[in-house]
LUMFI-465970 format. One record per residue (C-alpha): x, y, z; residue in three letters. Coordinates in steps of 0.5 Angstrom, whole numbers, plus 500, padded with zeros to 3 digits. Layout:
// residues N
XYZALA ...
// end
This chain:
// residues 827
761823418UNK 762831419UNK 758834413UNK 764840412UNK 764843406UNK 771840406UNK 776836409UNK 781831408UNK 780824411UNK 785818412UNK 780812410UNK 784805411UNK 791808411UNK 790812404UNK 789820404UNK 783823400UNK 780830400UNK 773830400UNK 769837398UNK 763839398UNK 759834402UNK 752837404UNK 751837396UNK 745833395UNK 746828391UNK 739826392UNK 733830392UNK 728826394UNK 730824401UNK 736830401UNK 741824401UNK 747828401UNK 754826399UNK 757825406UNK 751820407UNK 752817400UNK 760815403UNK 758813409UNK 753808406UNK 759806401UNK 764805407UNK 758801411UNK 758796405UNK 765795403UNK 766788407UNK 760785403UNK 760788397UNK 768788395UNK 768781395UNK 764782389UNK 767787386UNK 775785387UNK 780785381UNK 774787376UNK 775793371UNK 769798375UNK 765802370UNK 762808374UNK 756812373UNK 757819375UNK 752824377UNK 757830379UNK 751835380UNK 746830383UNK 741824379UNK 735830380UNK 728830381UNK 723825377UNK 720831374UNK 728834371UNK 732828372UNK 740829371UNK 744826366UNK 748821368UNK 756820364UNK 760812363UNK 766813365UNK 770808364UNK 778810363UNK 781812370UNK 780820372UNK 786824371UNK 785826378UNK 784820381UNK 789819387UNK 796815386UNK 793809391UNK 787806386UNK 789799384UNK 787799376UNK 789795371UNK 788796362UNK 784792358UNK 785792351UNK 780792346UNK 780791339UNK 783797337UNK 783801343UNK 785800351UNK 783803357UNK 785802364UNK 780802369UNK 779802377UNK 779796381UNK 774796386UNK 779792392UNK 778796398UNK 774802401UNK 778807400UNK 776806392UNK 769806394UNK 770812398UNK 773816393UNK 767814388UNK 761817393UNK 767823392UNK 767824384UNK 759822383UNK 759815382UNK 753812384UNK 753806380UNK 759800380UNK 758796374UNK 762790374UNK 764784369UNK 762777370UNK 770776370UNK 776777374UNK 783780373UNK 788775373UNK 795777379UNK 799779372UNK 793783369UNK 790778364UNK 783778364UNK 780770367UNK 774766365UNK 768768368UNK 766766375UNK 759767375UNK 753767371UNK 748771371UNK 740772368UNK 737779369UNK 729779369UNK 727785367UNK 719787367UNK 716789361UNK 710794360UNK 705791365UNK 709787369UNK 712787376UNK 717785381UNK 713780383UNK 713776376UNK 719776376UNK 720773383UNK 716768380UNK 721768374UNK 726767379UNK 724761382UNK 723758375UNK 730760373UNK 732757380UNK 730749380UNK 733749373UNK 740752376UNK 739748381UNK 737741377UNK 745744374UNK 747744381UNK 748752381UNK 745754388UNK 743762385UNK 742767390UNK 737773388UNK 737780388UNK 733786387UNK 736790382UNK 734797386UNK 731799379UNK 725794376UNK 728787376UNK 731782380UNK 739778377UNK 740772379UNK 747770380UNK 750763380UNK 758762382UNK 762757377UNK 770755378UNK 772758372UNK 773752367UNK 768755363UNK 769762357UNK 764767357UNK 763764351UNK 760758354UNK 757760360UNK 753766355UNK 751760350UNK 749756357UNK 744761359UNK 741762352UNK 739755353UNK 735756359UNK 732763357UNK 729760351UNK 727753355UNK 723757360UNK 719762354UNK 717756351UNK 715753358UNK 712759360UNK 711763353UNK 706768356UNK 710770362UNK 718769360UNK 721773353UNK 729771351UNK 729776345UNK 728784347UNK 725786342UNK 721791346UNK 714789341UNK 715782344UNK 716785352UNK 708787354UNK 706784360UNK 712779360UNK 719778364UNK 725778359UNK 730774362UNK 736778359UNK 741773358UNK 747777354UNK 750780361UNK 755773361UNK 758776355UNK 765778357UNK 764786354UNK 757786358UNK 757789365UNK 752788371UNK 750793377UNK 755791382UNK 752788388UNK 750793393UNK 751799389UNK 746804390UNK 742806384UNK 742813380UNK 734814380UNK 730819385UNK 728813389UNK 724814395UNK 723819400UNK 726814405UNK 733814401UNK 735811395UNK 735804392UNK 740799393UNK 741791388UNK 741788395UNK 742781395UNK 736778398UNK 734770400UNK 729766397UNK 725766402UNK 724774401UNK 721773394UNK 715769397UNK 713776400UNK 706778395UNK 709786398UNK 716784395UNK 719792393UNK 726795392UNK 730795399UNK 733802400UNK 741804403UNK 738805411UNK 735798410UNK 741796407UNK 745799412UNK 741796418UNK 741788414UNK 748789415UNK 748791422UNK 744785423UNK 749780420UNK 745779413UNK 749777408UNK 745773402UNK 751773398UNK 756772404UNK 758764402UNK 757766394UNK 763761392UNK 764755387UNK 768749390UNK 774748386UNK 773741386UNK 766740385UNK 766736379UNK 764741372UNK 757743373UNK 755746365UNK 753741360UNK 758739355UNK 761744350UNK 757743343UNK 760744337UNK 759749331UNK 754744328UNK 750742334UNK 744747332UNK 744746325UNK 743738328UNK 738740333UNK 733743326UNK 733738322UNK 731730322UNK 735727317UNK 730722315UNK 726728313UNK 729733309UNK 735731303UNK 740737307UNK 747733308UNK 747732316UNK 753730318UNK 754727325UNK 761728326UNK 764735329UNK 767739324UNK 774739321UNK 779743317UNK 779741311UNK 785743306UNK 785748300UNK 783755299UNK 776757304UNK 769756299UNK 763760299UNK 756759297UNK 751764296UNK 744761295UNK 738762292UNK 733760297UNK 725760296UNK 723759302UNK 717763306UNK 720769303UNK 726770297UNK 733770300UNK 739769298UNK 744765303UNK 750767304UNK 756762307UNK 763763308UNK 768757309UNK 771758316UNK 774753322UNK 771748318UNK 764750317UNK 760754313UNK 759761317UNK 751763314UNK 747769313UNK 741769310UNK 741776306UNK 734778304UNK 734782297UNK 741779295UNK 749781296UNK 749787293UNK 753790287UNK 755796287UNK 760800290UNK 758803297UNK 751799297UNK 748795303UNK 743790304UNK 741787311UNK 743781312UNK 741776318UNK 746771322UNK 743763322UNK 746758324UNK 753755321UNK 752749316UNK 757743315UNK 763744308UNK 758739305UNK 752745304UNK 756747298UNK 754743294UNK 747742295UNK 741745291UNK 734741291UNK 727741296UNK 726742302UNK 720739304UNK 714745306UNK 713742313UNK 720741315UNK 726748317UNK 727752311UNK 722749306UNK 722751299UNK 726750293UNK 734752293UNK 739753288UNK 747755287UNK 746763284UNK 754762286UNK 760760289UNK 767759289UNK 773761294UNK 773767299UNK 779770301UNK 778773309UNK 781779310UNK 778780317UNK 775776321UNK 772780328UNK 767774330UNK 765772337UNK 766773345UNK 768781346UNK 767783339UNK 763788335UNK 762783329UNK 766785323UNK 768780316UNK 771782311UNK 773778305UNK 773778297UNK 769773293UNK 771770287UNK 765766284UNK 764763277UNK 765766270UNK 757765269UNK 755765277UNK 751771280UNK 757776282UNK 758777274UNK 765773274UNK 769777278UNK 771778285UNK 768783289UNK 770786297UNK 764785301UNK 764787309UNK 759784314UNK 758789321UNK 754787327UNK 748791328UNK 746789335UNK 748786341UNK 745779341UNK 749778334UNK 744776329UNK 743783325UNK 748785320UNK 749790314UNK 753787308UNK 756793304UNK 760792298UNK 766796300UNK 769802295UNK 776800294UNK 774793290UNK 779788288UNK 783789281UNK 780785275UNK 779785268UNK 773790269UNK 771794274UNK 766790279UNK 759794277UNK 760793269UNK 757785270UNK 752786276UNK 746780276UNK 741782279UNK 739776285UNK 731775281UNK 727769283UNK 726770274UNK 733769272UNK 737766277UNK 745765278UNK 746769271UNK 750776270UNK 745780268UNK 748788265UNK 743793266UNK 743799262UNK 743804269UNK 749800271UNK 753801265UNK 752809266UNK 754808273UNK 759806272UNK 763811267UNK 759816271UNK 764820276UNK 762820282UNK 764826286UNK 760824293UNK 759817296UNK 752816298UNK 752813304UNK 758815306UNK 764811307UNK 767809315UNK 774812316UNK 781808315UNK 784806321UNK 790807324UNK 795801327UNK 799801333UNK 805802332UNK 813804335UNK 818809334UNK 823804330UNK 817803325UNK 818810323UNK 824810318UNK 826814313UNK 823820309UNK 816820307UNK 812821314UNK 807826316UNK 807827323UNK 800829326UNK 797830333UNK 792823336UNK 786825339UNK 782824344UNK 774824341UNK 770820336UNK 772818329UNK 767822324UNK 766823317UNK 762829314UNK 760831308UNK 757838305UNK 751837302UNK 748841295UNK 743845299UNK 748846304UNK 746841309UNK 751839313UNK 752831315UNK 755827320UNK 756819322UNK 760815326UNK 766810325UNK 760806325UNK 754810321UNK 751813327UNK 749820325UNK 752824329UNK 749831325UNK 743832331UNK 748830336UNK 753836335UNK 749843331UNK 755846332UNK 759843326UNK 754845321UNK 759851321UNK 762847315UNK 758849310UNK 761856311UNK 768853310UNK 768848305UNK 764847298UNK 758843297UNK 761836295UNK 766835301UNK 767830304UNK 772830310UNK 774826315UNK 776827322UNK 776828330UNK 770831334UNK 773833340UNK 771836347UNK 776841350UNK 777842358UNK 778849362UNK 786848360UNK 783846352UNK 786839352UNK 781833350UNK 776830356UNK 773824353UNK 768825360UNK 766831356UNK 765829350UNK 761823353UNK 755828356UNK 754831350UNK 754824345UNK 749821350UNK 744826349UNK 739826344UNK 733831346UNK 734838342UNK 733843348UNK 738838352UNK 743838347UNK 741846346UNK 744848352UNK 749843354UNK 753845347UNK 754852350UNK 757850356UNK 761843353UNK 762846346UNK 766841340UNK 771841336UNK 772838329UNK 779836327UNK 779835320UNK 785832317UNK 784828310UNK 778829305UNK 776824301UNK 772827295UNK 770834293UNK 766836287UNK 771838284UNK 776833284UNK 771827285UNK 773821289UNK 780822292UNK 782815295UNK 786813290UNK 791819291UNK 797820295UNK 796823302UNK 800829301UNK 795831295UNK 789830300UNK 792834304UNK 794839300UNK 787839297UNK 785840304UNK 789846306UNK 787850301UNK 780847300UNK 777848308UNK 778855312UNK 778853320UNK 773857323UNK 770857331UNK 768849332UNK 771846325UNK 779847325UNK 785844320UNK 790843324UNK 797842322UNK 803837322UNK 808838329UNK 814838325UNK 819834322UNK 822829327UNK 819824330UNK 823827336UNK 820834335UNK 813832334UNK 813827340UNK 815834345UNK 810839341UNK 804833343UNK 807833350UNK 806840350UNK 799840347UNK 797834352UNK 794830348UNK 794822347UNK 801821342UNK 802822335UNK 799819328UNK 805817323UNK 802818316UNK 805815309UNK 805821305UNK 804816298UNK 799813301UNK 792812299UNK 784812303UNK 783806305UNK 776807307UNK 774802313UNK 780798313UNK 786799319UNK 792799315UNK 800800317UNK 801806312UNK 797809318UNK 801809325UNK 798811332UNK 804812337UNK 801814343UNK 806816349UNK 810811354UNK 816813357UNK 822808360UNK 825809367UNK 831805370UNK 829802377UNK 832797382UNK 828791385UNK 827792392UNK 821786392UNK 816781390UNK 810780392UNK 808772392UNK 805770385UNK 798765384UNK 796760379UNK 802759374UNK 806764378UNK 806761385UNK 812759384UNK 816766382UNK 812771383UNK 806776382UNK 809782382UNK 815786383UNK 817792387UNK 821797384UNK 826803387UNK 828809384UNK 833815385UNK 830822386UNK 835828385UNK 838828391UNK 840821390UNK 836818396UNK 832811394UNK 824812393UNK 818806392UNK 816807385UNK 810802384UNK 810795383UNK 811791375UNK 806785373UNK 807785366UNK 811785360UNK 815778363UNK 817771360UNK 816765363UNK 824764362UNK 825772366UNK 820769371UNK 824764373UNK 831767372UNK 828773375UNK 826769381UNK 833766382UNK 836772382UNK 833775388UNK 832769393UNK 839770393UNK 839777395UNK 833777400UNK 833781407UNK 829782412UNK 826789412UNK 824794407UNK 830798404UNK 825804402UNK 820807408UNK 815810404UNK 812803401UNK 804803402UNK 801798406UNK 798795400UNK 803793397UNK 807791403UNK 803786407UNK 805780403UNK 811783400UNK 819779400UNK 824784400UNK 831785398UNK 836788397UNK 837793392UNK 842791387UNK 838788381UNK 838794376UNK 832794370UNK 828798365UNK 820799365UNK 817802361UNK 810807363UNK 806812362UNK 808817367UNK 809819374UNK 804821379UNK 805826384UNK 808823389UNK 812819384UNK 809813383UNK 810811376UNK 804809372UNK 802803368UNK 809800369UNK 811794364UNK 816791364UNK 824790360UNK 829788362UNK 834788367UNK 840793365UNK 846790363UNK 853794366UNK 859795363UNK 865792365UNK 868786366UNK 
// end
């Protein structure tokens, strides 16, 4: 390939202009971009297979990954680029309170337009994407071994071949391959009858079997203190929101001098070398040119009887723990069922090894545990840490007695309460970041001092075994207020309310600044019909991370996350709140990243949150400067707590409270209309609108629907102009259609293609319509190659509407969703 510093090419029937191509993306080997586009094009053939109608997360070294000595910071990125060409396929996935549309690695196009944006690293999920976009089971499984301090790529081929006779003995043939950093992946392909869900429980199993066979050379936990001369097999990648290094990509690392490092896939016969090392991209290229390709028949046979044990219930583990001649706890051996009446709750006092008070929650049929070492907390705002155990049957409510010593749990147990939980949220399981919220109304003369109390529990780490338990700010309504009666959880007085004086004085006291801060409140999706009637304040949404901030007395300025992070190293620059605002403030708001045309860039911001070294952080704040977008306060000196108050008064005390200076702004309303404030965003570019009830109170951590986000779509009218044939539950009607539309002179143009937003009744009826209007040629010219090669084309006489997120450069509309075909007028 010419390395010009500039040209436009035409790679498998789609245009990309390509830039700077003598930039060397790495300096160890003087690889430059030209070469790094090559190697992407050399391996699409293997390496698309694998990564096809999957959301592809980029890792973007733009300036080059550097040198060992002075490595480049690399940014994610996995929402598509603005500037990315109207050709690539992507897809949008919705997380629990957010979207992103991704990248579909699905030809070489894509690939080569990655080498031209600085995304050396692909990282994919275990998952495909469905024809109509839904996300599918897994059609893989993978183990990650990884060598702690003082082991190598040799152990872990030893690993390896470990893990290999046990996924065999499961009859899943694995194929391995070198990670091109430290360690070596496993894959094993499935027929996709299984959740991730599932596969990640089955390959915890065989992690932890391993180190109890091997515990001096394998560890399933990460803790790092446990890694030291040891392989971590890291199980967790099977979770449906983890990723793994794509096959075939290249590493962002220095590398050799040779070229950089490549996950190669390798044969079994490869990992007996002693000499085993890291493939680099020319040895790729010519294993390629020879014809080798260890992944090359990397699928599941479809017919192939279920190869993964049987699913266990919820009450498997807490089996596999306990003999039920040895130990009086009720172990049931039927699977758990729902029981009737309002959800219970037991907290427990257990004197085991060490005092903790164990605290389970009634949900689908058992009782959801956390073991909470120094008890639930009982005063507003305070936490304690709070370790997840196994779920325990609905009969464990009632039990109290002696663990024997030498059997699981062994000590004493008593009730220090119990009684009905109400849940309130429940974000627990497969691609979720745990999160429970509920209230507890324990008896009279129980541990919680007889009155019900709002707890929320938060995951702490990935693997889901570490929480936080807080008992929230806005507690539920009683006769007296929840920290007048605490009882104290004490091994010397258990299960009794016990009232101290310092809790007395807590409560009357007036508290003007939480201490730790509180999470924000959330907003709820929303749409312009839910915005009715008077009583609204409409505000701009932005693009950046959720913060809350408070002033300090000594005029320290702090700063957390939605999540707790302390983002106050992270962003020295929004220090300048101390001068703007009293001592005793407390705000809530948006921390941004402006590009050159002052709009939001999350890619921006990114870069900056990722660093955590001062000097780094230093220099990078004079090129990427951010904002913080204050636009609630939440309690001040004067005032004290504010929550409680309407959000006109809030921000009434905001406007006159804290000025706007240089990184800290107080941005106003867009207007009074919907309408008006719709156009003023579009005029901002900003993502769309919060609608915000002026009555409302702060609901500090809880999403509520006083708080609307409505982010911007648009509606267009089109003609059906094709379908391309559907899979699966849509073989019979069809995957998607392709759609027209009128330009200003009235001549017809191909605007994309819709696969969502249909009912099973639409597809059918949709399906039965256009069979009669079929024709054989396109009645449009300018269809990409793409998207016509399966289609069926048909007249264009089937009007409709879809709704999307614009329209790209040459006319193409994004996102498209489907709502329906317009009704005409007339008889």
């Amino acid at each position: 390939m010419a390395s010009k510093r500039q040209q436009t090419v035409t790679v498998a029937g789609h245009k990309l202009r390509l830039s700077n191509l003598d930039k060397v993306l790495f300096p160890a080997s003087g690889t430059t971009k030209a070469e790094v586009i090559e190697y992407w094009q050399t391996v699409a053939p293997v390496m698309l297979p694998h990564t096809r109608n999957r959301p592809a997360t980029r890792k973007r070294w733009p300036d080059g990954v550097g040198s060992e000595e002075k490595p480049n910071e690399p940014f994610f990125r996995k929402n598509l680029e603005d500037s990315a060409p109207a050709w690539v396929p992507r897809e949008e996935l919705e997380h629990s309170d957010h979207s992103n549309t991704y990248p579909l690695a699905n030809e070489p196009a894509v690939l080569a337009w990655f080498g031209q944006v600085g995304a050396l690293e692909v990282h994919v999920p275990q998952w495909r994407f469905s024809p109509d976009g839904e996300p599918q089971n897994p059609d893989r499984l993978v183990l990650d071994l990884d060598p702690g301090p003082g082991a190598d790529l040799t152990d872990c081929a030893r690993v390896a071949r470990w893990c290999r006779e046990i996924l065999d003995e499961m009859n899943l043939p694995s194929v391995p391959v070198t990670s091109g950093s430290k360690g070596i992946h496993l894959y094993a392909a499935l027929n996709g009858s299984y959740t991730s869900e599932q596969v990640s429980q089955v390959a915890h199993e065989l992690a932890k079997a391993l180190q109890a066979d091997h515990p001096d050379e394998v560890v399933s936990d990460m803790k790092k203190s446990l890694r030291q001369g040891r392989v971590l097999i890291d199980w967790s990648q099977n979770n449906r929101n983890k990723t793994t290094i794509a096959p075939y990509s290249l590493r962002g690392r220095p590398g050799s001098i040779e070229g950089p490092h490549v996950a190669a896939p390798r044969t079994w016969e490869e990992l007996e070398d002693p000499h085993l090392a890291q493939l680099d991209m020319h040895q790729v290229m010519e294993r390629i040119a020879s014809g080798a390709d260890p992944l090359a028949d990397f699928t599941a046979d479809d017919d192939a009887a279920d190869v993964l044990p049987p699913a266990q219930d919820a009450l498997s583990t807490y089996r596999s723990m306990r003999d039920a001649s040895k130990t009086p706890e009720p172990v049931p051996t039927d699977s758990p069922a729902a029981r009737t009446g309002d959800p219970i709750f037991v907290i427990q006092e257990h004197h085991a090894s060490r005092l903790h008070y164990d605290t389970r929650l009634e949900h689908d049929g058992v009782l959801v545990s956390w073991a909470v070492p120094k008890g639930p907390p009982l005063k507003s705002g305070q936490q304690r840490l709070a370790v997840m155990t196994e779920d325990h049957p609905i009969e464990y409510a009632e039990f109290e007695g002696t663990i024997p010593k030498n059997e699981y749990g062994g000590g004493e147990m008593s009730i220090w309460d119990s009684g009905t939980v109400k849940i309130e949220k429940w974000e627990i399981g497969e691609g979720k970041t745990g999160k429970v919220v509920f209230v507890l109304s324990g008896a009279p003369e129980g541990g919680l001092g007889g009155v019900p109390r709002r707890y929320a529990l938060v995951q702490t780490d990935e693997a889901g075994k570490d929480w936080l338990m807080r008992m929230t700010k806005d507690q539920p309504p009683a006769g007296k207020r929840a920290e007048e009666s605490p009882a104290k959880p004490s091994s010397e007085s258990p299960g009794k309310a016990e009232k101290t004086e310092e809790s007395a004085a807590a409560s009357t006291k007036k508290s003007a600044f939480p201490d730790p801060l509180p999470s924000p409140m959330l907003a709820s999706p929303g749409k312009p019909t839910d915005i009715r009637g008077n009583g609204w304040v409409l505000e701009g949404k932005w693009d950046g991370y959720r913060a809350i901030a408070a002033v300090h007395a000594d005029g320290r300025v702090e700063i957390r996350s939605r999540n707790g992070k302390d983002f106050t190293p992270t962003f020295p620059e929004l220090g300048e709140l101390a001068d703007l605002a009293p001592a005793g403030t407390v705000v809530d708001g948006e921390i941004v990243a402006l590009n050159s045309g002052s709009r939001p860039d999350f890619g921006l911001l990114q870069r900056r949150g990722k660093l955590s070294k001062p000097k780094e952080i230093e220099q990078t704040a004079k090129k990427i400067p951010v904002h913080f977008m204050v636009f609630d306060v939440l309690s001040t000196a004067e005032h004290g707590d504010l929550t409680a108050e309407p959000y006109s008064l809030r921000r009434e005390i905001l406007e006159q409270l804290a000025e706007s200076g240089k990184h800290v702004q107080v941005p106003g309303d867009l207007g009074d209309s919907l309408d008006e404030a719709m156009e003023v965003s579009l005029e901002l570019k900003i993502e769309g609108l919060v609608a915000k009830r002026t009555d409302s109170p702060y609901r500090s951590g809880r999403r509520s629907e006083d708080w609307l986000k409505l982010k911007h779509e648009s509606h267009a009218d089109v003609v059906v102009i094709g379908w391309r044939q559907g899979k699966g539950g849509r073989a019979k009607t069809f995957g998607s259609l392709l759609l027209g539309m009128t330009d200003d002179d009235g001549e017809l143009h191909y605007a994309g293609r819709v696969g969502t937003g249909f009912s099973d009744v639409e597809l059918t009826d949709l399906r039965g319509q256009l069979e009669k209007l079929v024709r054989k040629t396109a009645p449009v010219d300018d269809v990409p190659a793409e998207d016509s090669s399966d289609a069926t084309w048909v007249t264009p006489k089937l009007s409709a509407e879809v709704r999307h997120s614009g329209v790209t450069r040459d006319n193409r509309l994004r996102h498209p969703t489907w709502r329906g075909v317009r009704v005409k007028n007339g008889p």
